[in-house]
C-alpha positions in Angstrom: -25.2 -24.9 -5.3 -24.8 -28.8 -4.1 -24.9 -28.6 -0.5 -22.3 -30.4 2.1 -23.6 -33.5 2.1 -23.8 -33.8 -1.3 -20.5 -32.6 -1.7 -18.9 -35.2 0.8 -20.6 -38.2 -1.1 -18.9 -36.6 -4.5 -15.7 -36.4 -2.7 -16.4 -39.8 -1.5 -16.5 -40.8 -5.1 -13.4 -39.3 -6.2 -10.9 -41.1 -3.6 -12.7 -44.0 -2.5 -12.9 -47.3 -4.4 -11.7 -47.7 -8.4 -13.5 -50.6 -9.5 -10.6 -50.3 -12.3 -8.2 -49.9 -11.0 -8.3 -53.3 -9.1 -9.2 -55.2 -12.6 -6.2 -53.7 -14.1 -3.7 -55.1 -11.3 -5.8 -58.1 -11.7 -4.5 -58.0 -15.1 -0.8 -57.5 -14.7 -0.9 -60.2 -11.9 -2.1 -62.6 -14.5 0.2 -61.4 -16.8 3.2 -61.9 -14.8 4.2 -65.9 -14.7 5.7 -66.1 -11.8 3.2 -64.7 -9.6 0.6 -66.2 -11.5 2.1 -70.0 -10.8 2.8 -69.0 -7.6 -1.0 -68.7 -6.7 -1.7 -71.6 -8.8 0.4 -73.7 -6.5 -0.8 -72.2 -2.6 -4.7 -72.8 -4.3 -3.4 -76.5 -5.1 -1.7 -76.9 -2.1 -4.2 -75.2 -0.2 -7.0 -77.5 -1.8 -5.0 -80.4 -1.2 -4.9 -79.9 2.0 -8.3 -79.6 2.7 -9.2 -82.8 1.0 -6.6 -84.9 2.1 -8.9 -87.1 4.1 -10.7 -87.6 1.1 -7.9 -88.2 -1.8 -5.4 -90.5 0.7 -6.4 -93.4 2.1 -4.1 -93.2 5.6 -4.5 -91.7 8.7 -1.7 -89.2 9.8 -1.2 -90.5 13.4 -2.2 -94.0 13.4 1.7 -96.1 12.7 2.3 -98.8 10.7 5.0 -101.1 11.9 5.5 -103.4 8.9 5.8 -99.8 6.6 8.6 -98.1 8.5 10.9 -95.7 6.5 10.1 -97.3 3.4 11.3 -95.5 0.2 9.0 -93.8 -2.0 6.6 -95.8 -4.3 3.0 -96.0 -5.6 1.2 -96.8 -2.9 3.5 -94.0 -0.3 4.5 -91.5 -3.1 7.0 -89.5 -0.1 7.9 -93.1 1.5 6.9 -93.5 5.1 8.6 -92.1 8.1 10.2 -93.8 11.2 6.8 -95.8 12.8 5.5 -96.4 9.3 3.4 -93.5 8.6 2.5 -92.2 5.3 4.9 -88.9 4.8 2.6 -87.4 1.6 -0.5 -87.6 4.3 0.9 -86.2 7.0 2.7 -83.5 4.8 -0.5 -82.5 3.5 -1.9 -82.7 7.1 1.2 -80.4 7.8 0.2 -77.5 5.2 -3.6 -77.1 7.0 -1.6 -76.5 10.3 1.2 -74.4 8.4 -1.6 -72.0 6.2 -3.9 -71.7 9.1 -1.3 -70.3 11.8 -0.2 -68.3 8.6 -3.4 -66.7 7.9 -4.6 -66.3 11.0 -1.8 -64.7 12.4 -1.5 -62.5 9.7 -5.2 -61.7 9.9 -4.9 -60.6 12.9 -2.0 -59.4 13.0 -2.4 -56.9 10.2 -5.7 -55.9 11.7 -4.4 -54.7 15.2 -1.3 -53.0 13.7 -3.7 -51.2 10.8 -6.2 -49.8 13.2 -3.3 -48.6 15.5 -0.9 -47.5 12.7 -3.9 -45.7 11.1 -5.0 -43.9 14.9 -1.3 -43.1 15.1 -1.2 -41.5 12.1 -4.2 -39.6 11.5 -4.5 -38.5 15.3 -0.8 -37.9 15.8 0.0 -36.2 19.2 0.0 -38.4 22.5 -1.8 -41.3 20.6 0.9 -41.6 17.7 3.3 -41.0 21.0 2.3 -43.8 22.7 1.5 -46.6 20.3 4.6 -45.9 18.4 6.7 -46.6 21.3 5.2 -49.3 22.0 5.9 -50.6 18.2 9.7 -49.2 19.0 10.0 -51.5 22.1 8.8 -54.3 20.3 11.1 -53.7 17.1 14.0 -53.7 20.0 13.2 -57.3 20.5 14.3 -59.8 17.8 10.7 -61.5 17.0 11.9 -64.8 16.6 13.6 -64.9 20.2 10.8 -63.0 21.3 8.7 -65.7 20.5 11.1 -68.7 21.6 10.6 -66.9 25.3 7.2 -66.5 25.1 6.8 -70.1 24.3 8.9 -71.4 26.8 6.3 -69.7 28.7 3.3 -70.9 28.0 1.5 -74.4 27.3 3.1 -75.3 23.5 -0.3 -75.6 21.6 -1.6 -74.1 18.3 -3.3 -70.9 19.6 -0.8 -70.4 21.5 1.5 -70.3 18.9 -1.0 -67.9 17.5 -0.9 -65.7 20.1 3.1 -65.0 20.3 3.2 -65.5 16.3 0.7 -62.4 16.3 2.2 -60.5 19.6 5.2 -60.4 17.3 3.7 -59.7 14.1 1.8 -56.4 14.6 4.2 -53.7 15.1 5.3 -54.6 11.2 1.6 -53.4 9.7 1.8 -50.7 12.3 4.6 -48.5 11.6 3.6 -49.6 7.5 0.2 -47.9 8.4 1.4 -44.8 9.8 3.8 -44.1 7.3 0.8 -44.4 4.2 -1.9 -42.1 6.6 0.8 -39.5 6.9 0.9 -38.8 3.5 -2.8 -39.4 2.5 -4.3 -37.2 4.9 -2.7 -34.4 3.0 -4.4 -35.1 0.4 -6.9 -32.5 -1.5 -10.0 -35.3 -1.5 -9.4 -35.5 2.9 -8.9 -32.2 3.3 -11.7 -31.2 1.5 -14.0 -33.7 3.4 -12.5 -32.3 6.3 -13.6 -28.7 5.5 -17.2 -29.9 4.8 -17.4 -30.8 7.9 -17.1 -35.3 7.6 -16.5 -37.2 11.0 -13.2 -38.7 12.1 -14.4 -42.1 11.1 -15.6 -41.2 8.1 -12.7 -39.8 6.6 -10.7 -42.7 7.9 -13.2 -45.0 6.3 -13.6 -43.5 2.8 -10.6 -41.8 2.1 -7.7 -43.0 4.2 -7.9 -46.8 4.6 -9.4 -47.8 1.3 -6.2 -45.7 0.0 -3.5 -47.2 2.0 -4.3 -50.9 1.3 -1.6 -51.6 -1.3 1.0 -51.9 0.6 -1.0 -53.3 2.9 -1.7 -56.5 1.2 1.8 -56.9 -0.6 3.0 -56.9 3.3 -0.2 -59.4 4.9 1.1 -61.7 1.5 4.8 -61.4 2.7 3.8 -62.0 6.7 2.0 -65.1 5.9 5.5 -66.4 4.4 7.5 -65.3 7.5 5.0 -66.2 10.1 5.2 -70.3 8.5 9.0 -70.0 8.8 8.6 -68.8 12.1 6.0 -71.8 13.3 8.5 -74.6 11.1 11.1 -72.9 13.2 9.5 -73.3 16.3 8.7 -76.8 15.7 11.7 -77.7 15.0 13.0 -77.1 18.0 10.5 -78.8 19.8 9.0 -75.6 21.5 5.9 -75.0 19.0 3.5 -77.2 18.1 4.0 -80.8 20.0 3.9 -83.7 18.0 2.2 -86.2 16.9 0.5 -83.3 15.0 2.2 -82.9 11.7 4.2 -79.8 11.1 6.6 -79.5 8.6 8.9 -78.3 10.8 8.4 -81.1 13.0 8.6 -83.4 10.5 11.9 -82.6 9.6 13.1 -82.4 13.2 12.5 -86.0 13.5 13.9 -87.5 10.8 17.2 -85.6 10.8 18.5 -88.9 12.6 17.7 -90.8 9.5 18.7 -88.0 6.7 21.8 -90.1 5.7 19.3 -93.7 5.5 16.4 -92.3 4.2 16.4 -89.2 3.4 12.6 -89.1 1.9 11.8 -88.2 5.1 13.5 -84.7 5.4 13.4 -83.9 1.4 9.6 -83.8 0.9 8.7 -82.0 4.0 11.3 -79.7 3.5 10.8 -79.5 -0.3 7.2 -78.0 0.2 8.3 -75.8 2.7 10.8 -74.4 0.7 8.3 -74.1 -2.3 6.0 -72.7 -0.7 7.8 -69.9 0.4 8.9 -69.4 -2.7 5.2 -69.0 -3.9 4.6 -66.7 -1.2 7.5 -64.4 -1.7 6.7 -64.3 -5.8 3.3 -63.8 -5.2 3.9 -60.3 -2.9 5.9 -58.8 -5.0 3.7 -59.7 -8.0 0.9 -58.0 -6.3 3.4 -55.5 -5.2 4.0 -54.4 -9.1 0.6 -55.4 -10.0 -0.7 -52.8 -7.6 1.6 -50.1 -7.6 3.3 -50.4 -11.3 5.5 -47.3 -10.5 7.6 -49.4 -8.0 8.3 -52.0 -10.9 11.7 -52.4 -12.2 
């Protein structure tokens, strides 16, 4: 007879990763149009981005006072804004800022509120107790007013931003957590590794985070979508990020004034915005049916 370690790497085996499993979602994302264009777009967006310096020949902040608000043509595809800078360069300039807060809020966003969710939810007792209210008082707060406050608070700079963005963002992958680790660790494979005698942080490792990361990532693609909302919202009011940085939200703040004259100024910042959310929001719930096919309609 096997003995218990043995057994524990077998049952290791049985719930831990599916190498195919993740090529067939892989499969139906590709095979689902919308989701698959949506991706094309962020990766062009995203690369665009990156290499703005490189593929446009202007510089986002210096002005150009024979250009301004200029309509759009070959040499300024978006036109030029209100002191004569290029709005294409200072768009893309606007999607680094806008995908970075984005992902790294909801890096580390859904990183706090997985650990805790998973603690709370596995341990139950006076841990679930206590980080579950404090998810409860910060579900009591509307996020985006929480975050106006704590703005008006503190020195208006990306990582600050950051900060509130993820203060605000946790408690979502939290109580998401929870609710997945209370139904896995019923399962036969934990169970069993419980009775042969596997660690805490073993179990959690093998058997009940690997298995709860599906809605996991549907959510983190979602969050990325409402956490650039929430920074273009912020902007826009003139409490996130100061200008002259470019943000999209920004961006459209200031050229309201002109949106009967020239409105290039609003459309294009506003246009990839928009776009981009709808990327986001096609992509998530692609992955969602990609990776759970059950929940398709």
């Amino acid at each position: 007879m096997a003995d218990a370690p043995q057994l524990i790497a077998t049952v290791d085996g049985a719930a831990g990763g599916r190498p195919g499993a993740w090529r067939d979602a892989t499969r139906r994302l590709a095979k689902n149009r919308a989701a698959a264009a949506s991706a094309v777009f962020l990766i062009l967006l995203a690369a665009a981005a990156v290499l703005a310096p490189v593929i446009l020949p202007y510089d986002p902040f210096v002005a150009d006072f024979t250009r301004m608000r200029e309509a759009p043509s070959a040499n300024h595809p978006f036109g030029t804004d209100e002191i004569g800078r290029d709005v294409l360069t200072r768009v893309l300039h606007g999607a680094r800022i806008s995908l970075f807060v984005g992902l790294t809020v909801q890096l580390l966003a859904t990183g706090i509120g997985a650990a805790m969710g998973l603690l709370a939810g596995y341990y139950g007792g006076l841990v679930d107790l206590v980080i579950m209210r404090a998810v409860d008082v910060m579900y009591a707060i509307p996020p985006f007013l929480f975050a106006v406050f704590m703005v008006s608070l503190l020195r208006p700079t990306m990582w600050s931003v950051i900060l509130i963005l993820t203060l605000s963002s946790w408690p979502f992958a939290a109580r998401l957590m929870r609710a997945q680790v209370l139904s896995i660790k019923e399962q036969d494979a934990v169970m069993a590794a419980r009775a042969l005698g596997a660690r805490d942080l073993r179990i959690l490792l093998a058997h009940v985070a690997p298995n709860s990361l599906t809605p996991i990532i549907v959510q983190f693609t979602l969050g990325v979508a409402t956490v650039i909302m929430a920074e273009a919202g912020l902007s826009f009011l003139g409490i996130g990020i100061r200008p002259p940085n470019p943000t999209w939200g920004g961006m459209i703040s200031q050229a309201r004034q002109y949106i009967r004259t020239d409105i290039h100024m609003t459309l294009f910042p506003a246009l990839v915005l928009g776009c981009t959310m709808i990327a986001l929001n096609y992509l998530g719930d692609g992955l969602r049916d990609a990776l759970d096919p059950k929940l398709k309609r």
